[in-house]
C-alpha positions in Angstrom: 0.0 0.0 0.0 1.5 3.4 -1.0 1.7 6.2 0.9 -1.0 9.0 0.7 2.1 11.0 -0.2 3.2 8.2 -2.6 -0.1 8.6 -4.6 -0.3 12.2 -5.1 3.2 12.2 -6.6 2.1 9.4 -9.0 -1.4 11.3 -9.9 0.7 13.9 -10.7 3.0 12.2 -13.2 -0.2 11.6 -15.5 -1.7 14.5 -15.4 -0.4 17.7 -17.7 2.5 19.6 -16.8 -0.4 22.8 -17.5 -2.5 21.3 -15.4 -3.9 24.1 -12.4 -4.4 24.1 -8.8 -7.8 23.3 -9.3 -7.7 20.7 -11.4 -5.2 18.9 -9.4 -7.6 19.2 -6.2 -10.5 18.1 -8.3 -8.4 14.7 -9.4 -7.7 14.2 -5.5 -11.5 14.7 -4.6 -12.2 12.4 -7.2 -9.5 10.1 -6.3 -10.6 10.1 -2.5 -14.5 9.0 -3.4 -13.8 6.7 -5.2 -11.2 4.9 -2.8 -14.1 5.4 -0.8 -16.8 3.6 -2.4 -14.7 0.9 -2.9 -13.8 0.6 0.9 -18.0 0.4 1.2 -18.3 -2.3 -0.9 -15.8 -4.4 0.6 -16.8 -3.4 3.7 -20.7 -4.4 3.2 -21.8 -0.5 3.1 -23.7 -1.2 0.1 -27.4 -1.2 -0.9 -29.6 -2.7 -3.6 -31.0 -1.1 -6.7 -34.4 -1.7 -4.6 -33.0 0.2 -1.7 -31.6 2.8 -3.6 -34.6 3.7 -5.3 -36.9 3.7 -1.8 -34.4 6.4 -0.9 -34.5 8.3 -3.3 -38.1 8.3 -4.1 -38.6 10.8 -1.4 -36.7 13.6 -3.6 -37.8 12.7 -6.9 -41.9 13.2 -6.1 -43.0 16.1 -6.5 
C-alpha cells in the first residue's frame, strides 16, 4: 500500500504539466471518493437497486 504522499506524486506524473491548482484538487476529490466507495463495498456498506430507489423516491416526487 502506498503512501498518501506516494499517490499524489504518481497522480501527478499523468496529469499535464499545464495542469492548475484546481484541477489537481479536483483529481484528488475524485481520487478520495472513489477509494471510498470501494472501501464500502468491501466493507458491506452497500445497498440494492431496490434500496436505492426507496431512498430516493422521497426527492424525486413532487
Amino acid at each position: 500500500m502506498q503512501s498518501a504522499k506516494q499517490e499524489v506524486i504518481e497522480l501527478l506524473k499523468h496529469l499535464p504539466d499545464d495542469s492548475t491548482l484546481e484541477e489537481i484538487q479536483y483529481h484528488l476529490y475524485v481520487r478520495q471518493k472513489v477509494q471510498r466507495g470501494l472501501r464500502d463495498v468491501k466493507e458491506g456498506r452497500i445497498y440494492t437497486q431496490g434500496e436505492a430507489e426507496k431512498r430516493m423516491d422521497k426527492w424525486l416526487k413532487r
